[in-house]
N, C-alpha and C positions, 0 to 999 in steps of 0.2 A: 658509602651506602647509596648516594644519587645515581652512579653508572649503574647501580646493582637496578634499579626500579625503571631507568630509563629505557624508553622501547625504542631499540635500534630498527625495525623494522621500518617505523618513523621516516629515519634517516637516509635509509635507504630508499624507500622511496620519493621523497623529496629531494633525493640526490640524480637519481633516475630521469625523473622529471625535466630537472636544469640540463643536466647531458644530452636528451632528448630534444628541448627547445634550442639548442644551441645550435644545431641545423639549419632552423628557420629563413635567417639571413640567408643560407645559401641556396635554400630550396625557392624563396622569393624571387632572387636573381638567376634562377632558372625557367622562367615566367615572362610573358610580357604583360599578363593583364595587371590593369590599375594597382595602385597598391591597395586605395580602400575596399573598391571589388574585391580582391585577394580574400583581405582579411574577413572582411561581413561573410565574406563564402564557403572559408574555412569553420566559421562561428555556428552558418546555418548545419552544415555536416555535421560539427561537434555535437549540436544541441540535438538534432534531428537522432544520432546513432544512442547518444546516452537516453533520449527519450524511449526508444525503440526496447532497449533492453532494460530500462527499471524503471521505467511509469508502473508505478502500481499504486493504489490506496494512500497507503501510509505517506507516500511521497507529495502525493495531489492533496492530502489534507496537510502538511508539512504550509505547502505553496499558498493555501487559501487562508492560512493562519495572521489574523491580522496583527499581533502581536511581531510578527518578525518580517512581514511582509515589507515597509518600510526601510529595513535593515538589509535585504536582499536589494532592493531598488537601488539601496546606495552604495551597495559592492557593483551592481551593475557601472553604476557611473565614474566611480575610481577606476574600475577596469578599464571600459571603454574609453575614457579621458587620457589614462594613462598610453592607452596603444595611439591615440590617434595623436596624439601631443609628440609621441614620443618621435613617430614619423616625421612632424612636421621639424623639431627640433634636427633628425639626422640630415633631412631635405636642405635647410637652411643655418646648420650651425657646423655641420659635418659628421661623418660616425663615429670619429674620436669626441669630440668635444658632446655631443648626445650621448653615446654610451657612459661616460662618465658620468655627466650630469643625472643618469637616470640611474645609477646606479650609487650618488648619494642616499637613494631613499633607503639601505639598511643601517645608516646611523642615524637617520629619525627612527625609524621599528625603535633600535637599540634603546637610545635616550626616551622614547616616550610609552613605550610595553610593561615597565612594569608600574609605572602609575596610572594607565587606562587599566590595564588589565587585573590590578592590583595582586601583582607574584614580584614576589622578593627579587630583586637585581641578580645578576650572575654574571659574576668578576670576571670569568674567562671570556664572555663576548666582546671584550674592551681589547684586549690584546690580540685576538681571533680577528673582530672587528679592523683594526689597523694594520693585520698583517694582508687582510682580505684588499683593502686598499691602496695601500702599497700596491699589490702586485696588479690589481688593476690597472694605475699609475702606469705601471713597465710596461703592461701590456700596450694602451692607447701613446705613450709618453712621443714616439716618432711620430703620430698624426698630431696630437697637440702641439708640438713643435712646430711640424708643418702646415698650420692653419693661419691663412692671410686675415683675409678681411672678413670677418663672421659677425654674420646679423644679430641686434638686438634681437631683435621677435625669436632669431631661434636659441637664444642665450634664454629669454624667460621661458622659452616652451620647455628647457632639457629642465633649467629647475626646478619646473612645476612637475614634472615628471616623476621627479624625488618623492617632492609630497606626494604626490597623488600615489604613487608606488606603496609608500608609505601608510597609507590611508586604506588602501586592499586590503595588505595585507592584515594590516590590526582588525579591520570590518570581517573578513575572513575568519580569522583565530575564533572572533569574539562570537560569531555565529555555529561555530564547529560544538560548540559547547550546548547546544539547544539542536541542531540541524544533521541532518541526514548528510554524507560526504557527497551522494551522488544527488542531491538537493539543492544544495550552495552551487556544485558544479556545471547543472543545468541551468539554472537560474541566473548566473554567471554571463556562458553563451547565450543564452538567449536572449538576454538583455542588451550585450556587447550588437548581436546581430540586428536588432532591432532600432537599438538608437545610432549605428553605426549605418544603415540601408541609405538613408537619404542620402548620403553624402557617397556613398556608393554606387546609387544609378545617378548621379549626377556627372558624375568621373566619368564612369563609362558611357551614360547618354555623350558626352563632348570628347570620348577620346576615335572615335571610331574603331573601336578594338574589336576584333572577331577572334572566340574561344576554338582553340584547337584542339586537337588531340594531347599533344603534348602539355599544355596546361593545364587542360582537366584531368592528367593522371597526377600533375601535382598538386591541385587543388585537393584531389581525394587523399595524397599521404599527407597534408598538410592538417585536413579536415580529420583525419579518424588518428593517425599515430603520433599528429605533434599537435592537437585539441581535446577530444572526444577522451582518450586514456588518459596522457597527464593529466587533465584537470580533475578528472574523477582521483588518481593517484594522489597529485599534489594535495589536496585539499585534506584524503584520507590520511595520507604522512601529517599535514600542519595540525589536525588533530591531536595526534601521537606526538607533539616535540614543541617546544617553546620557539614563538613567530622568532626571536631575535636570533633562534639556530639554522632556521629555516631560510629566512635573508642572507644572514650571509654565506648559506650552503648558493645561494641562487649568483655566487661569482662563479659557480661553478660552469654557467650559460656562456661569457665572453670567453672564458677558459680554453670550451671543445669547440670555440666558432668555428677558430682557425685552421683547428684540424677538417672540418666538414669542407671546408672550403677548399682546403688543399684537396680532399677525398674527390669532391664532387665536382670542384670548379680547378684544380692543378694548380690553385695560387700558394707558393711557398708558406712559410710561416716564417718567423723570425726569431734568433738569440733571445729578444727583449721577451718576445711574449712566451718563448720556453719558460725564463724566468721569470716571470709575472705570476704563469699559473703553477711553475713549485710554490711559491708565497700561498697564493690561494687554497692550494690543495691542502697545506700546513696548516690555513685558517681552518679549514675544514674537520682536518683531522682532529684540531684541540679543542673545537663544541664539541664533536662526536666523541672523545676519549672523555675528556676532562670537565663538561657540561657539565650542568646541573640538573635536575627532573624539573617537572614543570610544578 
C-alpha cells in the first residue's frame, strides 16, 4: 500500500535535478573566472530569476515570519559552507577523494532522519544506501588509488562537507513542512550569494580576470538551468518524498558527470565508472519501487 500513496512525481523531479547538476563540473571547466566568483554569480542569477517570477505577498510574508526566519538563515549556511568547503576540499585533497568525502553526507541523512524528523525508519534505504556507495567507490576508486600526498586541511574540509551536506538537507525537508517550495529556494540563493560575495570580490579583485563573452554565456546557463529551476524543482520534489530517498537519488550527480564531460569536454569515461553507476541507478531504482511513503 506505501508505493500505492507515494508521489512519484517527487521522484522524479529530484531525479531531474541530480542529472541536471551533474553538468556543473563541466560547465565550470569551461570558464576561467574564479571559482567563487562563478559560484556567488550563478547564486545572484538564481535568486534574481526565481524573484522575478514569484515574489508575491504570500511569499514576502512567508520571508518576514520570524518563527522560521532563523531556520531559513541556517539552510543558507549549510548550503553556503557546504559549496565552499567542498571546493576547497576538491582544490586540496583531489576530486576523487572530495567527491567521496562529500558524498558521505547521505548516510548521516540516513542514520539521523528518522529521529530528527520523527517518521518510522525505512529498511530499504540501508541496502539502497550501500549499494549507492559501493558504486560510487567504482566510480572514484582509480583516483583514490591514485592520490599521493593529500592535505590534512583538505581531508577535514571533504568531511565536514558530509555533515554539512547532511545538515541541508534535513534543515531543508524540515522547512518544506511549513514553507513555500519557491521560498526555501530563494532564500537558499540568496543567502548562498550574499555570504558567499566577500570572498568573491576578493578572488577576483587579486586574480586580474576580465569577463568575456564566452563566460558569461556560461555563467547565464549556469545561473537559470543548473540554479534558478533545480532548486525551485529540487526542494518541490524533497517535499513530496522522504530526505533519505532524496540523498541517495543525489548519486545520481557523480553518475551523469562523466558523461557531461565526455559531451562537453571529449574526456572518455571508464569501465569502473559504467559500473559504479549501474550500482547507483539500482540504488535508485529500490527507493523509488520498494520505498516506503513518507
Amino acid at each position: 500500500m506505501a508505493a500505492v500513496r507515494r508521489d512519484k512525481v517527487g521522484y522524479l523531479l529530484v531525479a531531474a535535478c541530480f542529472l541536471v547538476w551533474g553538468s556543473i563540473g563541466a560547465l565550470v571547466r569551461m570558464t576561467t573566472m574564479p571559482e567563487s566568483t562563478l559560484l556567488a554569480a550563478r547564486m545572484v542569477i538564481g535568486a534574481a530569476l526565481v524573484a522575478l517570477v514569484f515574489a508575491r505577498r504570500p511569499m514576502l510574508a512567508e520571508l518576514r515570519d520570524r518563527r522560521t526566519v532563523g531556520w531559513l538563515l541556517l539552510l543558507g549556511l549549510f548550503s553556503s559552507s557546504t559549496l565552499l568547503l567542498f571546493f576547497i576540499a576538491l582544490r586540496l585533497a583531489g576530486v576523487a577523494i572530495g567527491m567521496f568525502l562529500m558524498f558521505t553526507g547521505p548516510v548521516y541523512v540516513a542514520l539521523a532522519a528518522p529521529r530528527l524528523l520523527h517518521q518510522r525508519p525505512d529498511r530499504i534505504v540501508y541496502p539502497a544506501l550501500a549499494l549507492a556507495v559501493a558504486g560510487m567507490a567504482a566510480i572514484l576508486l582509480p583516483g583514490l588509488l591514485g592520490a599521493e600526498r593529500v592535505s590534512g586541511v583538505g581531508i577535514a574540509c571533504g568531511v565536514a562537507t558530509g555533515f554539512l551536506y547532511a545538515g541541508y538537507a534535513l534543515t531543508a525537508k524540515f522547512l518544506t513542512r511549513t514553507l513555500r517550495s519557491v521560498t526555501i529556494a530563494l532564500s537558499e540563493m540568496a543567502l548562498d550569494a550574499a555570504i558567499l560575495a566577500p570572498l568573491a570580490v576578493w578572488q577576483l579583485a587579486g586574480s586580474g580576470y576580465r569577463l568575456t563573452r564566452h563566460d558569461l554565456v556560461v555563467t547565464l546557463v549556469l545561473g537559470v538551468l543548473c540554479t534558478a529551476i533545480p532548486y525551485v524543482m529540487y526542494v518541490e520534489g524533497l517535499r513530496r518524498m522522504r530526505v533519505e530517498h532524496a540523498s541517495i537519488l543525489g548519486y545520481l550527480e557523480p553518475v551523469s558527470a562523466p558523461f557531461y564531460a565526455l559531451l562537453l569536454l571529449g574526456e572518455a569515461t571508464t569501465v569502473t565508472t559504467v559500473a559504479g553507476g549501474a550500482l547507483i541507478v539500482a540504488a535508485g531504482v529500490l527507493v523509488v519501487v520498494f520505498g516506503s511513503a513518507q
